[in-house]
C-alpha positions as CSV (number, residue, x, y, z in Angstrom):
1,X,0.0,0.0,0.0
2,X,3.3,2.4,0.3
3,X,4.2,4.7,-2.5
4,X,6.8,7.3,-2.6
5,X,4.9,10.5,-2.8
6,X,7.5,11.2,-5.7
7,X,6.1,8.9,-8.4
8,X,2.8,10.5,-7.6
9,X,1.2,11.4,-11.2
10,X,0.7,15.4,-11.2
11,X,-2.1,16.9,-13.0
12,X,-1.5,20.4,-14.3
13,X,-4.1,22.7,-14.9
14,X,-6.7,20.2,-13.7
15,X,-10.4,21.8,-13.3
16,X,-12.2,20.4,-10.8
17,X,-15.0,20.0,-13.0
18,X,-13.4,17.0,-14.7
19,X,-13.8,14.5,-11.3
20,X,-16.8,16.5,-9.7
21,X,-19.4,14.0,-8.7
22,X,-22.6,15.0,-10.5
23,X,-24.7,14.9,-7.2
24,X,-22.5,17.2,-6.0
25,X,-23.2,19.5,-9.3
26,X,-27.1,19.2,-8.6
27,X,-26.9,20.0,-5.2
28,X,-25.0,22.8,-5.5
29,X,-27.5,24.5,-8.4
30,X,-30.4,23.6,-6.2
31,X,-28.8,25.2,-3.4
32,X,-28.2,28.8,-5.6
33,X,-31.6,28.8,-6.4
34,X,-32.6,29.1,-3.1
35,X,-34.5,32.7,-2.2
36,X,-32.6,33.5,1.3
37,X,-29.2,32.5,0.2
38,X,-27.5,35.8,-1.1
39,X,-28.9,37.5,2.0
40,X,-27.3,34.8,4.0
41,X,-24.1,34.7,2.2
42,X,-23.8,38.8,2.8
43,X,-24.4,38.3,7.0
44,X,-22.0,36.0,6.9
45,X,-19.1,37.8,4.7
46,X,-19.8,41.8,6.8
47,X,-20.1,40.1,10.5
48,X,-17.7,37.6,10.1
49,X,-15.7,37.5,7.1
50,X,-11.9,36.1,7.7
51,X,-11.1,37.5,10.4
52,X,-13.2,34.8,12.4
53,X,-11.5,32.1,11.6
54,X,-7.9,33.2,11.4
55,X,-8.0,34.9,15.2
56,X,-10.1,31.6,16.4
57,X,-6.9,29.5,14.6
58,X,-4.7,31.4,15.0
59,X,-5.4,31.9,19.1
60,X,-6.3,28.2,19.2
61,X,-4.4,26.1,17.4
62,X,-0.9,25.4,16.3
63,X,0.0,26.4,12.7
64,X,1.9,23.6,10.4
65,X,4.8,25.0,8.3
66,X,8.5,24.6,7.2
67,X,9.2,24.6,11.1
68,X,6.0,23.1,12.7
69,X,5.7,19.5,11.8
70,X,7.6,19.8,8.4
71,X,6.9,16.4,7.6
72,X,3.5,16.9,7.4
73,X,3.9,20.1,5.6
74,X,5.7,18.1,3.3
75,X,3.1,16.0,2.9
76,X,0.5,18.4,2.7
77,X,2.2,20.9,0.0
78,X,2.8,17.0,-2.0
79,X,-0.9,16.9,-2.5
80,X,-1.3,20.3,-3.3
81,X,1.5,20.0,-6.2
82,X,-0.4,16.8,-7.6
83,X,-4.1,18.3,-7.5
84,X,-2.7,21.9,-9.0
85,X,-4.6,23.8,-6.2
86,X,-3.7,27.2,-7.0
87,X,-2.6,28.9,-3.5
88,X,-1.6,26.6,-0.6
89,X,-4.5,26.8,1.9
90,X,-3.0,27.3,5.7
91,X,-3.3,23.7,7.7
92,X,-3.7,23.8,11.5
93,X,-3.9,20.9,14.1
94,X,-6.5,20.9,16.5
95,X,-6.0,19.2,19.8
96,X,-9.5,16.8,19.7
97,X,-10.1,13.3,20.1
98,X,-12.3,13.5,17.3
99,X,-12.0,11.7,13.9
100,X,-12.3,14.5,11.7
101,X,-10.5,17.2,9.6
102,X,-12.4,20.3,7.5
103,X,-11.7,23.3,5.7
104,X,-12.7,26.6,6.4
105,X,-12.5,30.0,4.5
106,X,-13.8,32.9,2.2
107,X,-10.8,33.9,0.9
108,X,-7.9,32.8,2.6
109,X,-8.6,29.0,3.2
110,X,-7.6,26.5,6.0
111,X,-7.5,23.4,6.6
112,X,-7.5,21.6,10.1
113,X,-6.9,18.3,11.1
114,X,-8.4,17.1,14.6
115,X,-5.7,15.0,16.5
116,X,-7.8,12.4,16.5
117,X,-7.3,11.5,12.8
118,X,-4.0,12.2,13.1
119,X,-3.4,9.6,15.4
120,X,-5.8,6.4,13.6
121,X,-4.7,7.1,10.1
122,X,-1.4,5.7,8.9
123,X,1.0,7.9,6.5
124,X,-0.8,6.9,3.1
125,X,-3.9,7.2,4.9
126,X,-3.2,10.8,5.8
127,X,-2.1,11.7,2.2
128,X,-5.8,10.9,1.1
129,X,-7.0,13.3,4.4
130,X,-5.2,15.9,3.2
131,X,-6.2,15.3,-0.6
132,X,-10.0,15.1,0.2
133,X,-9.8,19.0,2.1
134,X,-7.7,20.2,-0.8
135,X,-10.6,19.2,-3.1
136,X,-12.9,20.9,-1.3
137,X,-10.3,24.3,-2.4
138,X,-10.2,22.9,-5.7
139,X,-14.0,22.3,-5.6
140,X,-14.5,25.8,-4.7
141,X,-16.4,24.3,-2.0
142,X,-15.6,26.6,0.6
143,X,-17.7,29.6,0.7
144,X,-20.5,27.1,1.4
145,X,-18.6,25.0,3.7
146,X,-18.1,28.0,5.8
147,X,-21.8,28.7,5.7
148,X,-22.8,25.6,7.2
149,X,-19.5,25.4,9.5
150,X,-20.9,28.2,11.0
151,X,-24.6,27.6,11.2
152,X,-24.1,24.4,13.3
153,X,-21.0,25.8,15.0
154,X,-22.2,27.6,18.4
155,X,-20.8,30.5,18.4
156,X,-22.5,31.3,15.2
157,X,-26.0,30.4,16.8
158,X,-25.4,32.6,19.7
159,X,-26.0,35.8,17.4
160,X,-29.3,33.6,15.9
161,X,-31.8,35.4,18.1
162,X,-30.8,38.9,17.2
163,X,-31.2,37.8,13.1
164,X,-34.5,36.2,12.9
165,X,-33.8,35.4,9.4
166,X,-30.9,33.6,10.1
167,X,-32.6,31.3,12.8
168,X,-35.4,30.5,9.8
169,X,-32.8,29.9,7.0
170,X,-31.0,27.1,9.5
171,X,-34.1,25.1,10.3
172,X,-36.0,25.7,6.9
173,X,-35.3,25.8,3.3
174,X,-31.6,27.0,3.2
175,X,-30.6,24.6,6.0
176,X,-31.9,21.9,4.4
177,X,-30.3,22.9,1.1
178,X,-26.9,23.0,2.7
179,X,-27.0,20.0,4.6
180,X,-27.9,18.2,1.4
181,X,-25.3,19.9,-0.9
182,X,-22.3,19.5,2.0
183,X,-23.2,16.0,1.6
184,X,-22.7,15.3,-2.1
185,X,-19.9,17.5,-1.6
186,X,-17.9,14.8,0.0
187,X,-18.0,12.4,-2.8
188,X,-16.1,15.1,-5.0
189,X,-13.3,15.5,-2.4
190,X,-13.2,11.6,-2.1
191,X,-12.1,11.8,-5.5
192,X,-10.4,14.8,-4.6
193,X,-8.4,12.4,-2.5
194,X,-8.2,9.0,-5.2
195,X,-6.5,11.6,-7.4
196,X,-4.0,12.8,-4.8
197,X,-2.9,9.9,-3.7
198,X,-3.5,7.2,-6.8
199,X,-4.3,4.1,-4.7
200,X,-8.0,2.8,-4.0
201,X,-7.1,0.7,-1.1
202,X,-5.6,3.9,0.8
203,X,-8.6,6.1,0.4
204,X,-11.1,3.1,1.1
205,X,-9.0,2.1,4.2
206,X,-8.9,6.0,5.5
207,X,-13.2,6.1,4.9
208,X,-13.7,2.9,6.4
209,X,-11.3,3.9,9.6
210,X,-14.4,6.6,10.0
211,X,-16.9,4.3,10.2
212,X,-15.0,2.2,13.0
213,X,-11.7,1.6,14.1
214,X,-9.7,-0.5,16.2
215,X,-5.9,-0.4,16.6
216,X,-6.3,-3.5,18.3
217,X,-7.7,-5.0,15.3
218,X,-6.1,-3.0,12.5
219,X,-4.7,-6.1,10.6
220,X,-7.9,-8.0,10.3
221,X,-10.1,-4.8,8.3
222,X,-11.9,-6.2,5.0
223,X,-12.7,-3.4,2.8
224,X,-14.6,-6.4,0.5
225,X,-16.8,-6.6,3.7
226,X,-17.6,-3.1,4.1
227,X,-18.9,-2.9,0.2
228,X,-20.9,-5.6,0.9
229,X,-22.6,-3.8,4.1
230,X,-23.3,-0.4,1.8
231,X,-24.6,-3.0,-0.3
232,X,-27.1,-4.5,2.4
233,X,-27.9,-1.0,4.0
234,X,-29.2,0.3,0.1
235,X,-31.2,-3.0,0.2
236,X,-33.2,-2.6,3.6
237,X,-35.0,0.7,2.6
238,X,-36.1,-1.1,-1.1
239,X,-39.3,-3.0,0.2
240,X,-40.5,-0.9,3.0
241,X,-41.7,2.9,3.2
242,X,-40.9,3.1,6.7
243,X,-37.4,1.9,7.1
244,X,-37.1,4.5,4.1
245,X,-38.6,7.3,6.0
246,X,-36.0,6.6,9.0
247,X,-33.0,6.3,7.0
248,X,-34.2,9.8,5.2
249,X,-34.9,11.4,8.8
250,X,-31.2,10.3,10.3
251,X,-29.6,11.4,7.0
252,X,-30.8,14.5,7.6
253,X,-29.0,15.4,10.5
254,X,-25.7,14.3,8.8
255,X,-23.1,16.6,7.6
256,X,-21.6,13.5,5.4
257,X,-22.4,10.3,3.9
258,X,-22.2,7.2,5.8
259,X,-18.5,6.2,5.4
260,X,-19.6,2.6,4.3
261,X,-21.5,3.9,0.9
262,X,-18.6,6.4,0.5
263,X,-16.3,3.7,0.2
264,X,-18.7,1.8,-2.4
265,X,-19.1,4.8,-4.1
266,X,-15.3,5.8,-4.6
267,X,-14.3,2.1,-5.5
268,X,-16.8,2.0,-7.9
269,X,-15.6,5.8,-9.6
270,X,-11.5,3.9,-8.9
271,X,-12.6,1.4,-11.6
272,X,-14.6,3.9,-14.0
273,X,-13.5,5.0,-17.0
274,X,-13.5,8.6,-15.7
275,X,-10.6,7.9,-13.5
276,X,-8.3,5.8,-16.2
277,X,-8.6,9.0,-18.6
278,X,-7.4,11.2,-15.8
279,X,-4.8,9.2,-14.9
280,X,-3.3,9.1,-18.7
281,X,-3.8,12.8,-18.4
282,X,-7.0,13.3,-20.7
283,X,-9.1,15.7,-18.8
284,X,-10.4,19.2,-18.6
285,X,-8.2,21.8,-18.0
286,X,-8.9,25.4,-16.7
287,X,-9.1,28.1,-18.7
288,X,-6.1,30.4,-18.8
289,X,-4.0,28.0,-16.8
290,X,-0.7,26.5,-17.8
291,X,-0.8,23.2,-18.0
292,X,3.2,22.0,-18.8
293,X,5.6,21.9,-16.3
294,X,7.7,19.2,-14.2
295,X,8.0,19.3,-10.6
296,X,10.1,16.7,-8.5
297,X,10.2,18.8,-5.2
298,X,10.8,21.6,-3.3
299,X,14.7,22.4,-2.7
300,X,16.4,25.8,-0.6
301,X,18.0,27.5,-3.5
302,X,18.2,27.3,-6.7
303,X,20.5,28.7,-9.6
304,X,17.2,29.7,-11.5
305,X,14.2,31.1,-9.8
306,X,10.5,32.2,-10.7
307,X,9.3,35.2,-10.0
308,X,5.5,35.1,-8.3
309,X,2.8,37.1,-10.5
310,X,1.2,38.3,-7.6
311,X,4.0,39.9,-5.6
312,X,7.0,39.5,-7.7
313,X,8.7,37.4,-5.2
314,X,11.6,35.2,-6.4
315,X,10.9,31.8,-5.8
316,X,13.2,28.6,-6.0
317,X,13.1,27.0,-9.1
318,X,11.7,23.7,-7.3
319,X,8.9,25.8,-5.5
320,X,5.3,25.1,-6.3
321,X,3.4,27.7,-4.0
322,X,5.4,30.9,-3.5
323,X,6.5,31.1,0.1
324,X,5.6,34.8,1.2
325,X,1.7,34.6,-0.8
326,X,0.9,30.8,-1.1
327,X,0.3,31.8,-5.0
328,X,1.1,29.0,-7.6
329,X,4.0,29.7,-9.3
330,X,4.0,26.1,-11.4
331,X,5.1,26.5,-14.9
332,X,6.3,30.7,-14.7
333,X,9.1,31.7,-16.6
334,X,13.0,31.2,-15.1
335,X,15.3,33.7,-14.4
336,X,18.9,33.4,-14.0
337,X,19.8,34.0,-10.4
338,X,22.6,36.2,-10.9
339,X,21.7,38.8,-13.9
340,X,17.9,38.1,-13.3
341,X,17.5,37.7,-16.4
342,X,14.9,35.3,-17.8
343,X,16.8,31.9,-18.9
344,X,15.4,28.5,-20.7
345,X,15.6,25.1,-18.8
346,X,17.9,23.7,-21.0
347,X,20.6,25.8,-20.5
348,X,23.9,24.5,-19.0
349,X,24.9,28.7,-18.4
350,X,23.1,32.0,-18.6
351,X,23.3,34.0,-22.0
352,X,23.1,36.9,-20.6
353,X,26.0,36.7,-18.1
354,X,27.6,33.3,-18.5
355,X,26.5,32.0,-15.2
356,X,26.9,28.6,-14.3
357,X,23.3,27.2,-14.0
358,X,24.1,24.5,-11.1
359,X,23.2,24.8,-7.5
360,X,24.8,29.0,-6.5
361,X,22.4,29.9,-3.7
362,X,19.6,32.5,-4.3
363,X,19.9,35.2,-1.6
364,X,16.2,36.6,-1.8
365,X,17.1,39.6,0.9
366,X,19.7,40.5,-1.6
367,X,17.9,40.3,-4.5
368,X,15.2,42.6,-3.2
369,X,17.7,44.7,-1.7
370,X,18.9,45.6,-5.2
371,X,15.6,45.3,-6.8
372,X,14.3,48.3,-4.2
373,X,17.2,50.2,-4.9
């Protein structure tokens, strides 16, 4: 079940249209057409808008980066690389016993990953964790996920009484609308996930570990068996109105799918047609995006470097995300790190100055020393 995150298949330019699940598209045009929502939607972006979440993480939890957990940063910024998410959400680990990881953000995303699937899920395991949130960036899930992070968070509720519209739009029509839709959700971002990591049995193993899990009995886990149980639970509701009615009423108050039909459902999309023309990289691209580009890591200077379009920060040639605004600098031009002066990848020296184009150290104070003078 190991596989070195290098020989990961990387999908440049990669629209999350092209693995959305089509419940998920449904859901989410049923849920725009609802009356209340832009009124909703323009509460939540005046009274609590980023600044929210970030002083809630950032007061509360601890921050992951080149110097917090940097293996796991490592890991996360991996699945970033092979999904093409365009600027590296910030990832936080909450202390919780709790089984769970989500994303949150308008604008500026994060993810955060409870303890408690930190500690159950093995390494490959957590690379399909941390590709299912990414998708829900890719997805451009997340001004929705907010929404409903909020509404059933508490702190959100305790400002319900003063916004009587609010308190309507949770227990009526838009409630129900995002409950649905933050379902279906989940079955793109299980994709999300397939994608990321390239292995069935990883991202079946991770779903099924949220279901129920035993270290004690690890070794003994049957994915076979827990297709056949999504199979049986489909069955019971076939023949009888009532047992239909029940399973409807304790869907309702879930923010996923059972974890036993999301395993069916991504093993059956693993052996689809769909997937194998992804893999062999025929899909739908976005538009405007560059699509070419090799990445095999990220390195601490560089004889070339990128320059970021959105701050004109010089990046390592290696770098994916630019490290001062998260941007995605995949596939920008190179410049040689001594004349700055843009260069081609095959070039053994600069043509401009005669560099050598091996391994001299970018010094980014320097160079913006001399680019502000």
């Amino acid at each position: 079940m190991s596989k070195a995150t290098a020989s990961f298949r990387e999908f440049p330019g990669l629209s999350h249209h092209a693995f959305q699940h089509p419940l998920d598209s449904q859901a989410l045009a049923a849920l725009r057409r609802v009356p209340a929502l832009p009124t909703v939607l323009k509460f939540f972006s005046e009274k609590f808008g980023e600044r929210f979440d970030e002083t809630r993480l950032m007061s509360q939890n601890l921050r992951v980066g080149i110097r917090q957990y940097p293996s796991l940063h490592k890991k996360f910024v991996r699945m970033a690389q092979v999904l093409d998410v365009r600027k590296l959400p910030s990832l936080y680990i909450e202390t919780s016993p709790t089984i769970n990881a989500y994303a949150t953000g308008m604008e500026n995303y994060s993810i955060i990953l409870c303890s408690g699937i930190l500690d159950v899920m093995e390494d490959e395991e957590l690379l399909a964790i941390l590709g299912h949130e990414l998708g829900h960036v890719k997805c451009e899930h997340m001004l929705y996920k907010t929404l409903a992070h909020h509404m059933a968070s508490s702190s959100a509720m305790m400002l319900v009484p003063a916004v009587p519209f609010l308190k309507s739009a949770v227990s009526t029509g838009l409630g129900l609308a995002l409950w649905e839709w933050n379902r279906k959700a989940e079955l793109s971002c299980d994709r999300a996930a397939l994608l990321a990591t390239q292995d069935i049995d990883v991202v079946a193993s991770a779903l099924t570990k949220l279901a129920g899990f035993s270290k004690r009995y690890a070794h003994e886990l049957n994915l076979d068996a827990v297709e056949e149980q999504a199979d049986e639970h489909v069955e019971l509701g076939q023949n009888s109105l009532l047992l239909n009615i029940v399973m409807l009423n304790s869907l309702l108050g879930q923010s996923h799918p059972y974890p036993v039909v999301r395993v069916k459902e991504i093993r059956h999309y693993a052996a689809s047609l769909e997937y194998a023309r992804i893999l062999k990289g025929e899909y739908q691209r976005e538009q405007g995006k560059l699509v070419d580009g090799s990445w095999a890591g990220m390195t601490v200077g560089t004889p070339r470097f990128r320059l970021c379009k959105k701050d004109n920060y010089p990046c390592d040639e290696d770098y994916v995300f630019c490290p001062n605004c998260q941007s995605n600098v995949r596939g920008l031009k190179l410049h040689c790190t001594a004349c700055k002066q843009p260069v081609e990848a095959e070039w053994a020296h600069c043509m401009q100055c005669g560099a050598k184009l091996t391994t001299d150290q970018l010094d980014v104070d320097e160079w913006l020393a001399d680019e502000q003078s």
